[in-house]
N, C-alpha and C positions, 0 to 999 in steps of 0.2 A: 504494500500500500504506500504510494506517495509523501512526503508530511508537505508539497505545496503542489497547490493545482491551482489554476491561472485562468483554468474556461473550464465550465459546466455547461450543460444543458440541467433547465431544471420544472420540474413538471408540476404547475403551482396549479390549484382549485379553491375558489370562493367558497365560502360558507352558502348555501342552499337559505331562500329566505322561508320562515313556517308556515303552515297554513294558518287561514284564518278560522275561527269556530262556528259553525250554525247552531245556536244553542236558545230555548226560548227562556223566559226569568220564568220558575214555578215557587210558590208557597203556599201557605194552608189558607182558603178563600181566597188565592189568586192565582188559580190555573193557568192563565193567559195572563202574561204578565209582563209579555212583550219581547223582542230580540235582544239578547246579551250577551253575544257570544263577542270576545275579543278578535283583537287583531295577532297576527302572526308577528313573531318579533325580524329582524333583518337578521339576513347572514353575514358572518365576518368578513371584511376585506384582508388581502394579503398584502403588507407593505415591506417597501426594500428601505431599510436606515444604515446610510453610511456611518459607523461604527470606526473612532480611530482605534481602538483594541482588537480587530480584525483584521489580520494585514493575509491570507489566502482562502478560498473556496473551499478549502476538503473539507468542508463540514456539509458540503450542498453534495462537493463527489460523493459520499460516502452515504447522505440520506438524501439523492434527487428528487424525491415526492413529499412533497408540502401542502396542507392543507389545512384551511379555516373551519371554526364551529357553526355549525347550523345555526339559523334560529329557531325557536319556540314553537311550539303550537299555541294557537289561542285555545282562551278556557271560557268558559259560561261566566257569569256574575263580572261580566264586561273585564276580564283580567285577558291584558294581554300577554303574550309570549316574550319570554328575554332574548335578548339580540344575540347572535352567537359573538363568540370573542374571536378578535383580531390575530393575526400571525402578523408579526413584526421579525420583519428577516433580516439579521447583520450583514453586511457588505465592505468591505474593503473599499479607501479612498479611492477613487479611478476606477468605478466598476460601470462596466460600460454593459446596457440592458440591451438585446437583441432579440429581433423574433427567430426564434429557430427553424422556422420554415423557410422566411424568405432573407430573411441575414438584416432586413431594414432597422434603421436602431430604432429604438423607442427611448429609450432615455441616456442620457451620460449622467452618471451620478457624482460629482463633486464636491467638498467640501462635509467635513462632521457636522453631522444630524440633518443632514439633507433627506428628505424623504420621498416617498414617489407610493404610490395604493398599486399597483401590476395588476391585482383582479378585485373588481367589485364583487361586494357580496351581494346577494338577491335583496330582494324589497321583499317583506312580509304582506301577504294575503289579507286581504280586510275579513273582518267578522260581520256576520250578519248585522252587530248592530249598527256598526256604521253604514250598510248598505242601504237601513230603513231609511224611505222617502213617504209622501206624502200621498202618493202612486205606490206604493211596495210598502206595510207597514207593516209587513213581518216576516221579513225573506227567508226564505225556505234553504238559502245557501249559501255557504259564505267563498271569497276568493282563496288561488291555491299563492303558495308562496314563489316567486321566480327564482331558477336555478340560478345560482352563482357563476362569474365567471371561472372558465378552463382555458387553459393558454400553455403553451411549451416554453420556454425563454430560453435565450443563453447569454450565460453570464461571463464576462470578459474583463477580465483585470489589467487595467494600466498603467502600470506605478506615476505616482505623481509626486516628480521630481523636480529640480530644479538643473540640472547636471547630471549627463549620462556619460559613464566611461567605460569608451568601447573599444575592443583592439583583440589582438589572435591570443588563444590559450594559450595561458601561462605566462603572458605579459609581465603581471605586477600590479593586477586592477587589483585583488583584495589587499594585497598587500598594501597600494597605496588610501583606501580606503579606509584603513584599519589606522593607519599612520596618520590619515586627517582629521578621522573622528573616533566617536566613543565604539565604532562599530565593531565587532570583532566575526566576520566569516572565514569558515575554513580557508586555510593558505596550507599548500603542498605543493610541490616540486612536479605535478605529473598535469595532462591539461584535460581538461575540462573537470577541475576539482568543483569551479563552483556550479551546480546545479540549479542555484533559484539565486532573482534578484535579491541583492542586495542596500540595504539606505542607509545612508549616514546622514545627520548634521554638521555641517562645518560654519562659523564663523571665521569672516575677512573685516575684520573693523566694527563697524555697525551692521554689514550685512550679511543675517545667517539666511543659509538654504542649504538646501539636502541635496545627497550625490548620490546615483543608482550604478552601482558595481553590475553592468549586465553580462552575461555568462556568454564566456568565449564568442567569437566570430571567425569562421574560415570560409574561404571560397568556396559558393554554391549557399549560403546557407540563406539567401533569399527564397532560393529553389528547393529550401527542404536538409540540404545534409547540416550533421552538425547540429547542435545546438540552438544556433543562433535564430534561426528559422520561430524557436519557439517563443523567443526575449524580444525580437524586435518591436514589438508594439508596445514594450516600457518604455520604449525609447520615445516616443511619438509625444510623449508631454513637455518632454525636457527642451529648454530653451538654448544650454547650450549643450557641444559634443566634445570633450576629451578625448582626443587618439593617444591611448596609451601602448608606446613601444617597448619593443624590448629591445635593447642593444647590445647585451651578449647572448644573444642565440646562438648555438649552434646548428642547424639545421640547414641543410644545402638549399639555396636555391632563394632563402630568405635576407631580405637584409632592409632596416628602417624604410627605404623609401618604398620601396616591393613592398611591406608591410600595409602603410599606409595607402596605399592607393587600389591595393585589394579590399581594404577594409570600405574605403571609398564606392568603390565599384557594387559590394553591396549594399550600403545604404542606397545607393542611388537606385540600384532594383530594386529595393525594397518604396522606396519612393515617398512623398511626404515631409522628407527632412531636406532638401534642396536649401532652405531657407533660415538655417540653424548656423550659426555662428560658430568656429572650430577654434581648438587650441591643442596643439601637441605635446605630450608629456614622453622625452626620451628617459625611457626608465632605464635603472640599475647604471648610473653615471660610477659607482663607487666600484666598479669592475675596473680597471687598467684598460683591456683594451676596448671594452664597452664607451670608456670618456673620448679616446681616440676617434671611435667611428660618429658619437655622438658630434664632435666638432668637427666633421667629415661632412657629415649630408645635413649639419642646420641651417646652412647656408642651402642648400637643393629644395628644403621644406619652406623657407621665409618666402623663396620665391613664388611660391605659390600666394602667396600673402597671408601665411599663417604666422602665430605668435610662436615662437617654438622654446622649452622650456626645457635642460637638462636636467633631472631629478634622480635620488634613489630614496627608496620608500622606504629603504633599511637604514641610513644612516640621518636621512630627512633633509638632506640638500635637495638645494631650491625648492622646498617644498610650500616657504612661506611666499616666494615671488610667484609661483604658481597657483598658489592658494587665492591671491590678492585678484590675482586675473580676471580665478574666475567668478570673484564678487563681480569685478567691473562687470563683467558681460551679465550676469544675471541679474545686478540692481538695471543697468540699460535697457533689458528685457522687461522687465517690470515699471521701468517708467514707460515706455513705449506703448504698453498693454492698454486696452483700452478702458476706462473704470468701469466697473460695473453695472447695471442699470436696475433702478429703483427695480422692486416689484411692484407689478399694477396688474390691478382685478381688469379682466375685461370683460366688458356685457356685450352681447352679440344680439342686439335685440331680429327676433323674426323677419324676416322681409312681408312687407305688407302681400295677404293675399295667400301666403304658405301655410296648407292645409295641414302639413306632418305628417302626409302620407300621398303615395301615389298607383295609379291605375294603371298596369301597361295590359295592352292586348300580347297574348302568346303567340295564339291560333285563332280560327273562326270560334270556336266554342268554350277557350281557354283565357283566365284573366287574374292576372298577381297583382295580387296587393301589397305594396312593402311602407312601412314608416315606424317606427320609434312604436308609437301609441298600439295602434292596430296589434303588433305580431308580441307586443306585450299583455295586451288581454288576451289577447288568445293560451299563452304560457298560463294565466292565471284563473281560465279556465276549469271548471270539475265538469268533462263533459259525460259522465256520468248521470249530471244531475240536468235533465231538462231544465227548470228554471231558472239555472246559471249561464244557459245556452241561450236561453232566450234574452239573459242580461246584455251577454253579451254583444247580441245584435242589435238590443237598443242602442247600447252606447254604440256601434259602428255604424248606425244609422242618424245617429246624434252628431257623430264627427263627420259626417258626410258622403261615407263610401260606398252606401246606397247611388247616391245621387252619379255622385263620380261614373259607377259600372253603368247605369244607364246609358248615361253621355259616351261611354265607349264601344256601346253596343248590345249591353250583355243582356240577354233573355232568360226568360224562366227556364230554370233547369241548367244554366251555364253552368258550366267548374269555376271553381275560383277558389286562387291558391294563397295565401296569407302568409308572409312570407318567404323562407328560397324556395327555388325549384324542389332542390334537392332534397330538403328537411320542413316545407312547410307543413301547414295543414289544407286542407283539400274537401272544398262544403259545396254540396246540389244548393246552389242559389236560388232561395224563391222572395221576387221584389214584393215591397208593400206597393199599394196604392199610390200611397203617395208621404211626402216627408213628414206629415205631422201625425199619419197614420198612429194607431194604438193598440197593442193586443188586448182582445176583452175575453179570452177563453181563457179555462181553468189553467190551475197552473198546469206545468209541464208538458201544453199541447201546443206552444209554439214552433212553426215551421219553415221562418225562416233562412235559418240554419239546419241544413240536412245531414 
């Protein structure tokens, strides 16, 4: 088992909202004593809360199925149903929310206690007694509660750094990370020792920010080999990039400038950082011939117009002129940034004339209904119970979807489908007379709904 995982897929469910109760009031000399059945209480939403004491997902690898409390039933003596409780799900700074189907993001989560709801819980079911009107005083049914949302997501961690230091295993990144800050990750002599990012702290003067030690890069690893392939996308927050080299390599074929412009070559397929600001850290200066080569190719590296810094992480030369660097580039970055923007409520008022639902023809004999309102009564339906069937058609004959299917055609005995193709519901339509029309037969013989 892993102990850091960086992307999940995770498979969250809303709490389910309760039904409402059809229940009459009875006591001794008051048989009828009218409708008191409660309302359904809501089902729980599932929320994602950046958490700064969560810094990987193996708690989502390890349990990917999350899920909310229902709500309540409603009860008689007008008591409604309790709401279900919430899941509150920790997340790591930088966890970026994705649909797992189609990869679209949904959210970037930023900042501790930032929060985001991922799935609504259902709306509870009314009770008969709120259903009573002046027309219905004593409904024989109450509404059902609507399912909770279900959604796949995938969760995607992006370390949020200030300073990313990147270069071929076995460089000298933890080691120099370890030497800048409080950090302390595995350092060993063999490459690809570190496995998962790394953060530190450093202060330069007045200005502190965090460096991300990311794990090894070698050619290809845009395309998958190597390590690198799996880190690159902690890199994507960081403002500026550390090329950290090695200067006494042994390894044929390798040498600082080769170094860098491989490491080069895949950020650039990897793509996104074009516009990051560099500085080069020629590591392990305190080798003899490691200083030689270092003052060999700084002159090859400046030309490019980079800062180039000779360092070793072991003995801590030039570690404080390198240190100061990379304040300057990341207070510049942070002035530059654009400030924040208040938060503002926005009202979206309806466009005049927007019914909340629409009428397409399919076929000649075929006609969908889709809007918000509509395909939610219908969910909230007990089509069990005639008279809850017949509510139902008042109310979509009240919001006007009578009217509408005429105007498109539709005749006695059309389909008509509420909702998707695929999963709606599916009613022998029989029109009233006319819109102010009324059912006056007993209960449960309404047939407008077939």
């Amino acid at each position: 088992m892993p102990d850091f995982v960086d992307q999940v897929v995770l498979h969250i469910k809303a709490g389910d909202g309760g039904h409402g109760c059809a229940s009459v009031h009875r006591e001794k000399f008051k048989p009828l004593g009218g409708p008191d059945g409660g309302n359904g209480g809501r089902g729980g939403d599932v929320i994602l809360e950046v958490d700064p004491n969560t810094a990987t997902l193996l708690e989502y690898h390890r349990r990917p199925h999350r899920r909310a409390d229902n709500g309540k039933q409603g009860q008689g003596s007008n008591r409604d149903g309790a709401n279900g409780g919430d899941v509150v799900l920790p997340v790591p700074d930088g966890t970026v929310v994705k649909d797992a189907a189609t990869g679209e993001v949904i959210i970037d989560l930023v900042g501790a206690g930032t929060r985001y709801v991922i799935a609504e819980g259902g709306h509870g079911g009314l009770g008969n007694a709120a259903l009573a009107s002046a027309k219905r005083k004593a409904p024989g049914f109450a509404l059902l509660g609507e399912p909770g949302a279900e959604l796949d997501v995938m969760l995607e961690l992006k370390s949020v750094a200030d300073v990313a230091l990147v270069g071929f295993p076995s460089a000298g990144k933890s080691s120099l990370i370890a030497a800048l800050s409080a950090a302390r990750p595995k350092i060993a002599d063999y490459p690809f020792t570190t496995l998962v990012p790394n953060l530190g702290v450093v202060t330069a003067g007045e200005t502190v920010f965090t460096v991300a030690d990311v794990p090894g890069l070698i050619p290809g690893a845009s395309q998958g080999r190597g390590l690198g392939h799996e880190f690159l996308r902690h890199v994507e927050r960081c403002s500026t990039l550390v090329h950290v080299i090695d200067c006494a390599t042994m390894e044929p074929g390798r040498d600082p400038v080769s170094d860098y412009e491989a490491i080069e070559a895949e950020l650039k397929a990897y793509g996104k950082l074009e516009d990051r600001p560099r500085l080069v850290a020629l590591n392990k200066a305190d080798v003899p011939d490691a200083r030689d080569l270092a003052d060999i190719v700084r002159p090859l590296l400046e030309e490019h117009g980079l800062r180039v810094f000779p360092i070793s992480a072991a003995t801590h030369e030039g570690l404080k002129e390198l240190t100061y660097a990379m304040g300057e580039m990341v207070a510049a970055a942070r002035a530059a940034a654009p400030a924040p923007e208040p938060t503002r409520l926005i009202l979206r008022p309806k466009q005049l004339g927007d019914t909340g639902f629409a009428v397409r023809r399919v076929d000649e004999n075929t006609f969908q209904v889709t809007g918000a309102k509509p395909e939610r009564w219908i969910r909230q339906t007990d089509f069990s119970n005639d008279e809850a069937v017949g509510y139902l058609a008042d109310r979509l004959e009240r919001l006007g979807v009578e009217e509408e299917l005429l105007k498109a055609g539709a005749t006695a005995g059309a389909e008509v489908i509420i909702g998707s193709m695929d999963n709606g519901y599916v009613f022998d339509w029989q029109p009233t007379l006319n819109a102010e029309a009324v059912h006056h037969g007993p209960r449960g013989t309404d047939d407008r709904l077939g």
